[in-house]
N, C-alpha and C positions, 0 to 999 in steps of 0.2 A: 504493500500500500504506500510505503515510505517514497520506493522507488516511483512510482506511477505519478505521486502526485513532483518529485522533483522533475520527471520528464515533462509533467503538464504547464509547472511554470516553466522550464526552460521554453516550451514550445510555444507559450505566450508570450513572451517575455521576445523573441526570435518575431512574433507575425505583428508586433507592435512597430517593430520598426525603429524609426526616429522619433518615437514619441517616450513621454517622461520613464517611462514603465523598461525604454531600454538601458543597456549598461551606461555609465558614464565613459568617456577616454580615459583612458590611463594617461599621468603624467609624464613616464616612460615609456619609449619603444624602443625595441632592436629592432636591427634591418628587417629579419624575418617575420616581423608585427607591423613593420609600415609598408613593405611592400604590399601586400594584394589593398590595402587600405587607397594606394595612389589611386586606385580603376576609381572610385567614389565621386560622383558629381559633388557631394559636398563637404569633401576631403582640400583643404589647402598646405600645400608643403613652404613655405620662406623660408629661403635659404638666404642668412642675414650676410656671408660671406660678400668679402668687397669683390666689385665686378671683375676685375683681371681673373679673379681667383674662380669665378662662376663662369665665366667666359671659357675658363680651359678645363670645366669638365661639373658637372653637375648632375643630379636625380631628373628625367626627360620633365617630370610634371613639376618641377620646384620654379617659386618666383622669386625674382633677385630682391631685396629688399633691407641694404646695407646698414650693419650696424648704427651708424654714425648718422643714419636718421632718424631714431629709435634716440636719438640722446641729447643732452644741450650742450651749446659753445664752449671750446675750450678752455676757458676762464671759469667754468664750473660746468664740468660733463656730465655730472649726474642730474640735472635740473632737468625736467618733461622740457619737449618743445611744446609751442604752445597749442593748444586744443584744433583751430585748423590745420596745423601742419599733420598733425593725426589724424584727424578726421580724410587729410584728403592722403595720407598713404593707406590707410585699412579701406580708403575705397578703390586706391589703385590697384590693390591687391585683390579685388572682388570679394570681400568678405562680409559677411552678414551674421548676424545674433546665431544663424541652424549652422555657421560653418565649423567645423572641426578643423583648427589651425596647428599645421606642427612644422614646431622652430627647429633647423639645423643650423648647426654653424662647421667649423672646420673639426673639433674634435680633436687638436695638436696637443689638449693639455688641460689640467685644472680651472686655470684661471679662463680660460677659452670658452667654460660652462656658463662664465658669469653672464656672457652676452645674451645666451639661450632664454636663460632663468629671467633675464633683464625685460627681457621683448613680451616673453610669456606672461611675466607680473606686469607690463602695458596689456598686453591683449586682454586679462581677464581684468583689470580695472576699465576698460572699454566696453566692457560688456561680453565678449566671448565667452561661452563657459566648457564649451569642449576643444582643450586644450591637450598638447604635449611636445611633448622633446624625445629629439629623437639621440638615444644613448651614446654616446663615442663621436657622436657628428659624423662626418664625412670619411675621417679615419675609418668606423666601424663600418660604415657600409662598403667602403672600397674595401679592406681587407677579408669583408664576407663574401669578397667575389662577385660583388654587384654592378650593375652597368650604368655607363653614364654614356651622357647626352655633353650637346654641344649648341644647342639651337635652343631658342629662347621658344617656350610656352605663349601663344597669345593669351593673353590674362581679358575677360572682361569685365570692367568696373564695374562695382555696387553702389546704390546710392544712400548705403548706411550710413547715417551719422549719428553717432553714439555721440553720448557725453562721458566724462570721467567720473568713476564712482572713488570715492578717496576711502573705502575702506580698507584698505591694503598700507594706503601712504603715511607715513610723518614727516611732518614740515618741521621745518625749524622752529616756530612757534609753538608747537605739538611735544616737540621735544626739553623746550624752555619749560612746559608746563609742568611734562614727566618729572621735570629737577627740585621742580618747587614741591610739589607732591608727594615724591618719592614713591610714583603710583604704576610704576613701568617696569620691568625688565628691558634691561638697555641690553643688547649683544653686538659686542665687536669681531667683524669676522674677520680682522687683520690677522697676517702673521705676527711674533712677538716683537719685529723691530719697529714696527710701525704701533702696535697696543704701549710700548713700553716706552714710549717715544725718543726712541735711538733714532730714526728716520722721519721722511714724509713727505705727501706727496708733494709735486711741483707746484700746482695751484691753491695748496693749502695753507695758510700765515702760521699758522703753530703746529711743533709737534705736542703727542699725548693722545690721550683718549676722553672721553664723557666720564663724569664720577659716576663712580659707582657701578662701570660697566663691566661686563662680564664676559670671558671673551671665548671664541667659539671658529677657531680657525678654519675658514672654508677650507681648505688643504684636506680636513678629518669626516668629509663627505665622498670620497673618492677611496675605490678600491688602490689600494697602494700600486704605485709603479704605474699607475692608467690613469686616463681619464673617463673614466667608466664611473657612474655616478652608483650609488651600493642601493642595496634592496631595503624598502618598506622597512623590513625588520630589523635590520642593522640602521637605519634612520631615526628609528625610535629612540635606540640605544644611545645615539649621539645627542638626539633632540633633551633627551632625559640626565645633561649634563648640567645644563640651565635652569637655574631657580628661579620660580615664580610663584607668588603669592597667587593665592587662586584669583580670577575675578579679574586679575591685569593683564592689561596688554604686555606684548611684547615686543621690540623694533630694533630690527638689524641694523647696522652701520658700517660702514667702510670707511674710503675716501672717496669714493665718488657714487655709491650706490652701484656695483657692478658685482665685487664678493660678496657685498651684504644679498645680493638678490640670489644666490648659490644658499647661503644661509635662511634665506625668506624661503627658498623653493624646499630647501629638506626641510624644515619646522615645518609651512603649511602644509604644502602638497605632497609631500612625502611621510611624515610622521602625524599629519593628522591635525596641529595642534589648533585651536579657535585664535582669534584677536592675534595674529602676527603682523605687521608692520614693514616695511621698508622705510628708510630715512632715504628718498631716494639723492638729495643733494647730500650727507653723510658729511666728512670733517671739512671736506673743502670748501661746502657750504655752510657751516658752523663756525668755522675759523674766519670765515668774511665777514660774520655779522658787525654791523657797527657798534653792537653792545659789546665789552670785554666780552669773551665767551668765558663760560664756566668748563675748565680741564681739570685732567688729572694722570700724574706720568708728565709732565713737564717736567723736562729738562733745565736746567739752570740757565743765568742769560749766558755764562762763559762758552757755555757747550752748545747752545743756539747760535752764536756768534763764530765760534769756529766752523759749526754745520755749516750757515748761512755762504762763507769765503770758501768751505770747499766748492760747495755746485757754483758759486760766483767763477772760484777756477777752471771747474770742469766745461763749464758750458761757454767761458771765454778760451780758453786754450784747448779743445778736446774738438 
C-alpha cells in the first residue's frame, strides 16, 4: 500500500508539470543534471564568462551575459547597478518569473564561484525562483567530455520587469543598525589576512573587519583541491559553525560582496538556513562611509602607513 501510494504521488507530482505541486530546481547541477535540462523551452543557461572566453567555446544553448554587468563601478564593485540597467539585461536575456535560470561561469577555482553565487543572489532578489548553478562551471562540463559550440544562441527578449525585492540584501545602513542592536550575526567570508586586517582591498580606506564579526572563510565551502562546491550535508556542517541567537538575521560580508555571496549561497540555499543576508557593497563600501566606520582588527596607524607606501610602490614601480 506504502509503495502504490508513493508511485501515485510520484505520478502526480510528474503530470503537474510546471505547476507548484512540481519539484523545485536544485541549486546545484553536474553536467549530467543540466544536460537533457538544455532541450527545455523554459530552461535559460548564462554563461556570465567574459566574451573572448565565450566566443572560443561555450554550452550550444548558453547566453553571454558578462560578469561585470551583474556589478557596480570600480570604485565600489559590489554596489547593484541600478534597477534599469537590470531590468533591461534579465530582459535581454529573455527571462520571465516561469524561467528556470542556470548561472555558469568558468569553474578555474574557488573564488570563480563567487561570481555564480553573485548573479544567482540578483536573479532571485528579481524575482526568479527557479534557480541554479551549474557545479565546477565550464571546467566540469569540458572535463565530463561534453561539447561545445561556437555560434551564439539567438536569444528572444522578455518584457519582464521585475522590481528588486531586498530581502536577501544589507545596506550599509542595515548594517549600522545591526551594531547598535547587536541584533545580527555578522559573517566574514574573508580569508584570515584580510579578517585580521594584515591586508585589503584596493578600493577599501581601512583595513579590519565589523565588530563582533565572525568569520566563515568561503575557501571551507569547496571540496578541497576543486572547485566543486560540497553537498547539502556537508553545508550544514559548515553552516553550523556560526552562532546565532534565534530570531536574527544573518549577513555575509567580504570586500566587495563576491565571497560573501559563496557564503550567502551555502547558509541559504544550500544549508537551508531563514533570514541570511548579503552586504552586497561589504568593507569597501563600509570603509567609504562619510561616518568614521565602526572596525575591529585595525591595525595600528604605523603598520597602515607602511601598508599604505608598499602598494604606493608596487603600483608606481611594478
Amino acid at each position: 500500500m506504502k509503495n502504490s501510494l508513493t508511485r501515485y504521488a510520484l505520478g502526480l507530482g510528474l503530470g503537474l508539470g510546471a505547476s507548484s505541486w512540481a519539484l523545485a530546481a536544485q541549486p546545484l547541477l553536474n553536467p549530467e543534471q543540466l544536460q537533457p535540462l538544455l532541450q527545455q523551452a523554459d530552461v535559460r543557461l548564462i554563461d556570465i564568462r567574459d566574451p573572448k572566453a565565450f566566443e572560443a567555446g561555450h554550452i550550444a544553448q548558453a547566453a553571454n551575459a558578462p560578469y561585470g554587468k551583474w556589478r557596480g563601478p570600480a570604485t565600489n564593485p559590489g554596489e547593484l547597478p541600478d534597477q534599469a540597467k537590470l531590468v533591461a539585461l534579465v530582459q535581454s536575456l529573455g527571462l520571465t518569473p516561469a524561467t528556470h535560470a542556470i548561472v555558469i561561469s568558468s569553474g578555474a577555482d574557488a573564488t570563480d564561484f563567487g561570481a555564480t553565487a553573485r548573479v544567482y543572489w540578483t536573479l532571485k532578489s528579481l524575482g526568479l525562483q527557479e534557480l541554479s548553478i551549474v557545479n565546477g562551471g565550464m571546467k566540469a562540463w569540458e572535463g565530463a567530455g561534453k561539447p561545445l559550440a561556437k555560434t551564439r544562441t539567438q536569444i528572444a527578449p522578455s518584457s519582464y520587469a521585475p522590481t528588486f525585492d531586498a530581502s536577501w540584501l544589507a545596506t550599509q545602513q542595515d548594517v549600522g543598525r545591526h551594531l547598535d542592536l547587536s541584533n545580527a550575526a555578522l559573517v566574514d567570508s574573508r580569508p584570515d589576512a584580510f579578517y585580521l586586517g594584515k591586508t585589503r582591498a584596493p578600493a577599501a580606506k581601512l583595513s579590519g573587519t565589523l565588530p563582533g564579526a565572525q568569520q566563515l572563510d568561503f575557501n571551507q565551502w569547496f571540496v578541497p583541491g576543486t572547485s566543486q562546491f560540497v553537498d547539502a550535508a556537508k553545508a550544514r556542517e559548515i553552516a553550523a559553525k556560526v552562532q546565532r541567537p534565534q530570531g536574527q538575521d544573518m549577513v555575509a560580508f567580504c570586500n566587495t560582496g563576491h565571497w560573501a555571496a559563496t557564503d550567502w549561497f551555502g547558509l541559504s540555499e544550500m544549508a537551508g538556513l531563514p533570514n541570511v543576508k548579503l552586504y552586497a557593497g561589504s568593507m569597501v563600501d563600509w570603509t567609504q562611509s562619510k561616518d568614521a566606520p565602526r572596525m575591529a582588527n585595525q591595525p595600528g596607524r604605523a603598520q597602515s602607513l607602511a601598508y599604505d607606501a608598499q602598494k604606493w610602490w608596487e603600483k608606481t614601480f611594478k
